[in-house]
LONUSE-821825 format. One record per residue (C-alpha): residue number from 1; residue in three letters; x, y negated, z. Coordinates in Angstrom, 3 decimals, always signed. Each point is the difference from the previous one (the first is absolute). Example, Ala and Ser with C-alpha at 12.3 -4.5 7.8 and 13.67 -1.06 7.14 Angstrom:
> 1 | ALA | +12.300 | +4.500 | +7.800 .
> 2 | SER | +1.370 | -3.440 | -0.660 .
***
This chain:
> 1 | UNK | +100.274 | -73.065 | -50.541 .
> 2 | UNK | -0.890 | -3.683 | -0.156 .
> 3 | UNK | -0.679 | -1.883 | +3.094 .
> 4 | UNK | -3.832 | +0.169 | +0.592 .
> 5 | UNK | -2.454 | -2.509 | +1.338 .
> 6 | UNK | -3.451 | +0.472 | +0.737 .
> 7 | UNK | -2.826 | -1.847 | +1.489 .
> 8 | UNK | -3.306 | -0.935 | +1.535 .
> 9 | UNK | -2.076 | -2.117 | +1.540 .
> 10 | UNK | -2.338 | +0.101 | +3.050 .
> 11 | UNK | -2.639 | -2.577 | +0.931 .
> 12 | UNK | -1.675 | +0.436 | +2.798 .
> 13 | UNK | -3.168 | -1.847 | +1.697 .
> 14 | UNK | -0.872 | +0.580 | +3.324 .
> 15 | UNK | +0.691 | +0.887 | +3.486 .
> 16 | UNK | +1.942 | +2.760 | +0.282 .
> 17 | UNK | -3.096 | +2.472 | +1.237 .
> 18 | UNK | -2.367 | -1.151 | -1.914 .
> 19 | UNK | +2.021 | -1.506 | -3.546 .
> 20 | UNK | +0.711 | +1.691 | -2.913 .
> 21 | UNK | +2.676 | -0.105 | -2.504 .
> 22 | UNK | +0.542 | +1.088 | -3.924 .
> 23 | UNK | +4.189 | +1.022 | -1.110 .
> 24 | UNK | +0.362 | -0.431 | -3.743 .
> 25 | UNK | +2.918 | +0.987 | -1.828 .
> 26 | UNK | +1.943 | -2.539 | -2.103 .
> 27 | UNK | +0.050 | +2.747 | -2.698 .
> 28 | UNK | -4.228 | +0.247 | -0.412 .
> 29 | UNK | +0.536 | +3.568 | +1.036 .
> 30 | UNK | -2.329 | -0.488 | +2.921 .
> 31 | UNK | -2.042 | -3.141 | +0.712 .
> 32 | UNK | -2.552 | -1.518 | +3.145 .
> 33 | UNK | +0.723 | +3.228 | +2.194 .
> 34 | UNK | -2.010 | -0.165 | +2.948 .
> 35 | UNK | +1.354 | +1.065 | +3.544 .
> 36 | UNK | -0.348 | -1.423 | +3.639 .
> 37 | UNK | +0.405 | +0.903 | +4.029 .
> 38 | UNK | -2.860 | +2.858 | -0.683 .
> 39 | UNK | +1.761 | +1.609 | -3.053 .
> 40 | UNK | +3.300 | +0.117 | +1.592 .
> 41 | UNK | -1.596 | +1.430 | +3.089 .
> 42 | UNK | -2.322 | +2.714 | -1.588 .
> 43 | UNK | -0.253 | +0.713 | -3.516 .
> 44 | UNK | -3.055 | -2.022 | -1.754 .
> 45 | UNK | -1.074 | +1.098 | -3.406 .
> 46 | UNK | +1.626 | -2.200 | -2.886 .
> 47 | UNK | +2.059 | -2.103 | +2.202 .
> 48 | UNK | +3.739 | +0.487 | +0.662 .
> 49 | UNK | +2.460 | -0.233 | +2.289 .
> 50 | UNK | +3.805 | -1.361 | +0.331 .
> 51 | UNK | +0.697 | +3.623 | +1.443 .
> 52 | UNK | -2.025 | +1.591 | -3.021 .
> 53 | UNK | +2.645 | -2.596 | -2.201 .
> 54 | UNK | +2.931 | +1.341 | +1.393 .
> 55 | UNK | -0.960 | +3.660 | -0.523 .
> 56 | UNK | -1.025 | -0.240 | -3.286 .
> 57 | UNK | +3.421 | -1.985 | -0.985 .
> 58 | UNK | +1.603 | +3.160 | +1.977 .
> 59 | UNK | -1.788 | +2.196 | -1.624 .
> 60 | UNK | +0.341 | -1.557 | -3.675 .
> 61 | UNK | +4.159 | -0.897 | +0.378 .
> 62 | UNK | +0.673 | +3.563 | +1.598 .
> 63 | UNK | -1.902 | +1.858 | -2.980 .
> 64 | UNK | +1.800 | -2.162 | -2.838 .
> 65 | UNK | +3.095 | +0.959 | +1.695 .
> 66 | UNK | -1.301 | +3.869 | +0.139 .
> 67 | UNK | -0.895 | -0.293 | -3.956 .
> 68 | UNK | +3.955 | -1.447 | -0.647 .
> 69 | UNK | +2.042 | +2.903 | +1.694 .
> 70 | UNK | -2.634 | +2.700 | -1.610 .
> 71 | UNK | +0.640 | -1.516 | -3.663 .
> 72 | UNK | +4.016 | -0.296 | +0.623 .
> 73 | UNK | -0.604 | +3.685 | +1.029 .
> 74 | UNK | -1.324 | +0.728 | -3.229 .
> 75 | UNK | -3.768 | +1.342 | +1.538 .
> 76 | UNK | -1.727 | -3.294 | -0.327 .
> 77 | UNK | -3.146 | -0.648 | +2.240 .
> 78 | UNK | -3.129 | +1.200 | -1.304 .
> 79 | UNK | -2.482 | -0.250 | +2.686 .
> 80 | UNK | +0.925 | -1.785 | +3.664 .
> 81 | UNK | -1.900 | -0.799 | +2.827 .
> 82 | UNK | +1.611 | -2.319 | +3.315 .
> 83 | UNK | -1.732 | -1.136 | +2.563 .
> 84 | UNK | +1.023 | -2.063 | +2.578 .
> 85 | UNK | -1.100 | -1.402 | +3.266 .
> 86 | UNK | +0.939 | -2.667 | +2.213 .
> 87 | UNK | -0.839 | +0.022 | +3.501 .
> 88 | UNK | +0.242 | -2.939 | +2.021 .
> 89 | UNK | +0.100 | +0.359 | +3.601 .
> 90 | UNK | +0.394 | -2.129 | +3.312 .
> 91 | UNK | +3.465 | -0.047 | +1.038 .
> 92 | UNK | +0.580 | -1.027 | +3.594 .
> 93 | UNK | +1.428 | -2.972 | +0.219 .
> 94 | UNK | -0.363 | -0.901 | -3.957 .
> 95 | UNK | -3.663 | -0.305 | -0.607 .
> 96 | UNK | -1.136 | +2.200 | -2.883 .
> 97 | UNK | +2.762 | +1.164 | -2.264 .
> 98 | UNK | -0.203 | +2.706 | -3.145 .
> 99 | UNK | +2.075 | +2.762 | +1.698 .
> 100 | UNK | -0.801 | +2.816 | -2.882 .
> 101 | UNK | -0.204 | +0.736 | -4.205 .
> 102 | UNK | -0.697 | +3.184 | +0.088 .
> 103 | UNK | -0.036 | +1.140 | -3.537 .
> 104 | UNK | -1.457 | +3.399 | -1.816 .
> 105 | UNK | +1.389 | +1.027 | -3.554 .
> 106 | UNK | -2.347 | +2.212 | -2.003 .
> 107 | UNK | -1.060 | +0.193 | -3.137 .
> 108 | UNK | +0.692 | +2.861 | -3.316 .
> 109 | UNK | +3.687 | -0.627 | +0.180 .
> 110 | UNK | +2.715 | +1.905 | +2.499 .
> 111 | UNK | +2.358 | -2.361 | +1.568 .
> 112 | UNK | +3.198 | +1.649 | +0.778 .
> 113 | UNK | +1.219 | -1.541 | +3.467 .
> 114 | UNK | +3.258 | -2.048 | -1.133 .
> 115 | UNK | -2.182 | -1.829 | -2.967 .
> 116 | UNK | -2.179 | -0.720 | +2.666 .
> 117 | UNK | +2.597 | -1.463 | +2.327 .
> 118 | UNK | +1.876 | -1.374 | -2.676 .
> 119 | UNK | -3.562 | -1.790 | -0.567 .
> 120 | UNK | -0.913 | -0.687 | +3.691 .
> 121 | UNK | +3.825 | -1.366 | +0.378 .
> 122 | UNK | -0.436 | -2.470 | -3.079 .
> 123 | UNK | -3.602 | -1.338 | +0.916 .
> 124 | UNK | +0.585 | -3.363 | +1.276 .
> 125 | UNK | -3.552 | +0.084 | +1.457 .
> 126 | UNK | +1.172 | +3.257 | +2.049 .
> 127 | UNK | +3.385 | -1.939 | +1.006 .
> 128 | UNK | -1.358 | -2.968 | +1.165 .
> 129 | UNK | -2.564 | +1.259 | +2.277 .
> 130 | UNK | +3.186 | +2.415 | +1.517 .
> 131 | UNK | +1.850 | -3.082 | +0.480 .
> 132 | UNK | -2.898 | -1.527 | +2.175 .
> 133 | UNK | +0.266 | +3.063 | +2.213 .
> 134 | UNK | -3.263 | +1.590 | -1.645 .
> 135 | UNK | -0.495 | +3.946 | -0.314 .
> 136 | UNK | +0.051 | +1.013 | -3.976 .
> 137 | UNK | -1.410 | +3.632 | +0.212 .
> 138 | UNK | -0.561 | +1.955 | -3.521 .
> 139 | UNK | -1.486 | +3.019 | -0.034 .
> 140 | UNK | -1.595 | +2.458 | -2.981 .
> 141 | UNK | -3.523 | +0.385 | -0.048 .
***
C-alpha cells in the first residue's frame, strides 16, 4: 500500500467558550463543519466534535479492514454496521484525556472471531489509540 497523506484545515474565531470553528477536508469530502466548547461538551444538533472525528475515522478504518479479511475469506461483506464511541474523561493529574473506543460490530454479515482480530489487529486507528494507553473494546451487537 502506498504511503497515504491526508488533510484538513481548521479556522477558528473566538474565545475558546464562546468561538466557533469549521474543519474542511483537503479532499472536498466535507467542508465549513461547525463545532465548539458546547458541541464537544454535549451533543448539539448539526455540529461536530473532534471526539465525534475520531470515532467516525475508528469506525470507518476498522470496517474497511472488516470488509478485506471477509472478501480474502471468500464471504464478502454484504451488509455491516460499526459503531464506535470515544469517551473522554478527566484523568487525575492529565486534564481530560480520551481513555475509551468502545466499538459495536453489527450488521447482516457474521464475523467469525479471528477475521475480526485479524481486522482489529490491522486497523491503524485501533493501534494507535492502544499505543496511547486507550481501552479498544469490540463487542457484537
Amino acid at each position: 500500500m502506498p504511503r497515504i497523506e491526508r488533510s484538513a484545515t481548521v479556522v477558528w474565531e473566538g474565545n475558546v467558550a464562546r468561538g466557533e470553528g469549521k474543519i474542511t477536508a483537503h479532499t472536498g469530502a466535507f467542508t465549513d463543519l461547525p463545532y465548539s466548547l458546547p458541541t464537544r461538551i454535549a451533543a448539539k444538533a448539526e455540529k461536530t466534535s473532534p471526539e465525534e472525528l475520531l470515532a467516525a475515522a475508528h469506525a470507518g478504518c476498522l470496517t474497511m479492514g472488516i470488509a478485506t479479511e471477509l472478501t480474502e475469506a471468500g464471504t464478502p461483506a454484504a451488509h455491516l454496521e460499526v459503531t464506535c464511541r470515544i469517551v473522554m474523561d478527566e484523568v487525575e493529574g492529565q486534564g481530560h484525556q480520551i481513555v475509551a473506543s468502545q466499538v459495536t460490530i453489527g450488521g447482516d454479515d457474521a464475523v467469525p472471531d479471528d477475521l475480526l482480530e485479524r481486522a482489529d489487529a490491522g486497523c491503524p486507528f485501533s493501534t494507535l489509540l492502544r499505543n496511547a494507553g486507550v481501552a479498544v473494546t469490540i463487542t457484537r451487537s
